[in-house]
N, C-alpha and C positions, 0 to 999 in steps of 0.2 A: 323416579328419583325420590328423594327421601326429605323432600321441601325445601332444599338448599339451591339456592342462583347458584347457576353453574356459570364459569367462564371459559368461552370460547376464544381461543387460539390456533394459530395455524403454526406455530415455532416452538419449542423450551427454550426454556435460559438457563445461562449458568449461571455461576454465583457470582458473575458481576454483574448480576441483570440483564446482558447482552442477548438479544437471542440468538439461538444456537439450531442450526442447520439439520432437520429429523436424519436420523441415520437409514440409508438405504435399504429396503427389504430385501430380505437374500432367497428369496425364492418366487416363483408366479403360480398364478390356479388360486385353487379354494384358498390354499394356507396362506399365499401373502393376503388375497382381501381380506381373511379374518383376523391375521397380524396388523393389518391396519386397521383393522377396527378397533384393536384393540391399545394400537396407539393413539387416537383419536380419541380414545375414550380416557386414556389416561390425563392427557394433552389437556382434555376439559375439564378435569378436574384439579389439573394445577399441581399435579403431585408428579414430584421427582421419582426415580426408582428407587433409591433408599428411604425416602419415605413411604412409599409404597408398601415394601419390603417390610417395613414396620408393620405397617398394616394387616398385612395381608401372611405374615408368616414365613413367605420364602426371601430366598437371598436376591442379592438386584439380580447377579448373571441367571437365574431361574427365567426372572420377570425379563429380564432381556429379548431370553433366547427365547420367549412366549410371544413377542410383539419382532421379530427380526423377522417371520416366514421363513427359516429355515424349515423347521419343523412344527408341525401343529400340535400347540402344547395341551398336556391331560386336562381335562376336565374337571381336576382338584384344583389345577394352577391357573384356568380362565375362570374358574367359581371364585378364589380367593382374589384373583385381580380385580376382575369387576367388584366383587362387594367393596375392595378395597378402595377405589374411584368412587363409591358412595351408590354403584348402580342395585337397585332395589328386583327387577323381571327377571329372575334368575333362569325361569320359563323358557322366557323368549331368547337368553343366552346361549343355552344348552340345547335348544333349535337349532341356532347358528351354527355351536359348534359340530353336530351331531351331520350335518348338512355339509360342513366343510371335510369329517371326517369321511363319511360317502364319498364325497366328490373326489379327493384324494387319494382315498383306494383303489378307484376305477380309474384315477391316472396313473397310480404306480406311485405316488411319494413313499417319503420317509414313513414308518409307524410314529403315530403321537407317543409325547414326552413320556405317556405314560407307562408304555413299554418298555423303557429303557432307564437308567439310572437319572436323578435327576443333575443339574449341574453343579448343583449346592453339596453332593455328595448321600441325600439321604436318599433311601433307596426307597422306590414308592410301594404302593400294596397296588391296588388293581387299578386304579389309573393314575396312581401320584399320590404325594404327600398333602397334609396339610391342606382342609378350606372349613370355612365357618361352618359347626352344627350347634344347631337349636332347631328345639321345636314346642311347639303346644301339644305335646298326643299323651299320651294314660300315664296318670302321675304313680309313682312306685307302687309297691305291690300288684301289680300286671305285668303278664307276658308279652304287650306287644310292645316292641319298640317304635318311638315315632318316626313315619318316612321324614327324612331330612335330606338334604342335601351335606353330604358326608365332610367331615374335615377329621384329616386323618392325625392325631397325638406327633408331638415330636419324640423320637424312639430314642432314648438314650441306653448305654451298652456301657457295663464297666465289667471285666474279669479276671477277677480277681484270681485266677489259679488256668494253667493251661488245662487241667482236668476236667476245670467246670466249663470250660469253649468244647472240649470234646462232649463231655455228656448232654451238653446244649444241642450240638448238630445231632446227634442220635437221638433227643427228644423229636426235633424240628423234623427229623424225618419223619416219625410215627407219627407225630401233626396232621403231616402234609398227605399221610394215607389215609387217616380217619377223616381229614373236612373233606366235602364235598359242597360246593361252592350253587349256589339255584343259577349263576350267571354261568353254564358253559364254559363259553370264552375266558373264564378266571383261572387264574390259579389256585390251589389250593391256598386256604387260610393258611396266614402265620404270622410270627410276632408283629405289630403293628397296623395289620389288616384291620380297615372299617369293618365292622360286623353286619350291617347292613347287606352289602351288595353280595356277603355270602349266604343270606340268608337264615344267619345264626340267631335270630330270636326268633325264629320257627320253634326251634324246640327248647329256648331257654327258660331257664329256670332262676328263682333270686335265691341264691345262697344264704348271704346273710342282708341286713338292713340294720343302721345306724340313723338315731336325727345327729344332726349337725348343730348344736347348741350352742348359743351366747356365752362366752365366758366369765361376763361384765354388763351389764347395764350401757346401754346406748340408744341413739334417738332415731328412728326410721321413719321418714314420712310424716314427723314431728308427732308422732307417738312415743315416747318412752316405753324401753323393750328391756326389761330388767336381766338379768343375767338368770340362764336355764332358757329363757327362749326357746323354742325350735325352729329353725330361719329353714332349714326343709329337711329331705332324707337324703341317704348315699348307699347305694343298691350295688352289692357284687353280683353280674350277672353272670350264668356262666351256660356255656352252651355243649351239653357231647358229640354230637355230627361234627361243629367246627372245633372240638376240642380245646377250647380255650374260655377265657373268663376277660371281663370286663368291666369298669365303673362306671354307673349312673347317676346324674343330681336332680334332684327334684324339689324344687323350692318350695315355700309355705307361701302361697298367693294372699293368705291373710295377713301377713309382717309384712311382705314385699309388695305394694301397688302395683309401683314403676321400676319399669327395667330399669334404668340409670342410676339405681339407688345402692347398687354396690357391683362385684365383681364375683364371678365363680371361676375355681378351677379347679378338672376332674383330674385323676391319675389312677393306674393303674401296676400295682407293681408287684413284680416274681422278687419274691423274698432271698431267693434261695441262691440268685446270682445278681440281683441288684437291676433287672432289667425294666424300665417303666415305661410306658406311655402315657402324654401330657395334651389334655386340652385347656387352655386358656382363655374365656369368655369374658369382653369389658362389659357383662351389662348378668343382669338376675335373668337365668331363662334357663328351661332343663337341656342339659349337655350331657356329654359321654364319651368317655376316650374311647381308645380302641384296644383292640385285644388282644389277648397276650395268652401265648402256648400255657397250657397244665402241665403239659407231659412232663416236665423237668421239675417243676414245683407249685407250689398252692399260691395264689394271687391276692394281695389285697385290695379293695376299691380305699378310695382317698376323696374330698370333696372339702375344700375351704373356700370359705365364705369370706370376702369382704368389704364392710357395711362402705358407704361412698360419704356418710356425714364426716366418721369421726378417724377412718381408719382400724378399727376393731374388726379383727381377725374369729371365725370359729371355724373347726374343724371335727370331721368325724370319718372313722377309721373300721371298716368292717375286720373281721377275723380274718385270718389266711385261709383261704380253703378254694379245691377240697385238697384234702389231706390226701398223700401216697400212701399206699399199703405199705 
């Protein structure tokens, strides 16, 4: 855990204090005892589902249906849960589930969440949407990216023209021929896909790079940081096997000491139909959204910074690329 007295309870309550009766798991085997672990863990931490939900990125009925045992939910959605409880062995979590999904297979359940659409409506990439990534691994300018534990952008879609929906699904298919995934079992990459578990910083490359500059003079760490600062970089990655492109933030360890000293959030976006992917991090630490199809247009990376003293916002914006013939 993460130094915090946890409390132990055997009930929720509702909002008159009352305690309120655990709701029945709907299924037996692996996936209810990992459904109840995963109640028990919530339960101890004293967090509602909608607050949870805050936390953690998905909707309640996601978190719900993650703790009910019907079905054993993805791997993105027990990683965001538990961090979201405050649970730190992400190890020993990803044991459990990995053990319950075995178990399950060889009795015949449902497929985890992750195969299937989620409840919240977003559609997951290789085992769900949305769980915290950061890491400490090679600050920009390097090809490898850091193993993390994946958290997938939230995918926003706007289309503006039925023509640009058609020429999207004819990009997404030529996508979907060119990536070739290191995980088998995966699908071919496509908008929204962690780039990690496809194995697309195998052959990635950084397009362009941006520092992320102070607009204004402010105080970090009770330094005075005058305006032009560089608080870190913001890396278009892009990969040709997976066909697609992606943004990375990599902070200046010499302005930033401590995580808690402000906020990052990466994005990634197709210019060309308004399509992006979003990570949002409460604390300073390198992040990376996920990745987003070339085939249909050039991608930019995106990376704002902001400080936790004063509220002072910086941002920095690589070029679109690559460029279509």
């Amino acid at each position: 855990m993460d130094g915090r007295q946890r409390r132990h309870c055997a009930t929720t309550r509702g909002g008159d204090g009352m305690p309120r009766r655990r709701a029945p798991l709907g299924g037996n085997g692996a996936v209810a005892r990992f459904a109840e672990r995963l109640q028990d863990t919530r339960e101890t931490s004293g967090l509602t589902l909608r607050q949870l939900s805050r936390r953690s990125g998905f909707s309640p009925a996601t978190l719900s249906t993650a703790e009910s045992g019907r079905r054993l939910p993805s791997w993105d959605v027990t990683a965001a849960f538990v961090a979201g409880c405050g649970e730190t062995d992400t190890g020993r979590w990803r044991g459990l589930w990995e053990a319950a999904r075995e178990e399950a297979a060889g009795a015949g359940a449902p497929p985890s969440a992750g195969e299937a659409e989620q409840a919240d409506g977003r559609t997951p990439g290789p085992d769900g949407p949305n769980t915290d990534r950061t890491a400490d691994g090679p600050p920009a300018g390097t090809d490898a990216d850091p193993a993390v534990t994946p958290r997938r952008g939230l995918l926003r879609r706007t289309w503006p023209m039925a023509v640009v929906a058609l020429i999207s699904s004819a990009a997404t298919a030529l996508g979907l021929l060119l990536a070739t995934p290191a995980d088998k079992s995966l699908p071919a990459a496509q908008d929204g896909s962690d780039p990690k578990p496809y194995d697309c910083p195998a052959d990635a490359t950084n397009l362009d790079q941006v520092p992320v500059v102070l607009p204004q003079e402010t105080v970090i760490d009770g330094r005075v940081q005058p305006s032009g600062t560089v608080l870190g970089t913001v890396t278009l990655r892009h990969s040709a096997r997976c066909g697609g492109a992606w943004s990375r933030f990599d902070p200046d360890g010499t302005v930033f000491t401590q995580p808690n000293q402000g906020t990052v959030t990466t994005r990634a976006v197709r210019t060309s139909d308004g399509t992006y992917t979003q990570f949002h991090l409460g604390h300073i630490d390198q992040s990376y959204a996920d990745l987003l199809l070339t085939g249909i247009g050039c991608v930019e990376a995106h990376a704002t910074v902001t400080v936790a003293n004063d509220g002072v916002t910086a941002e920095g914006v690589t070029q679109c690329l690559p460029k279509l013939a």
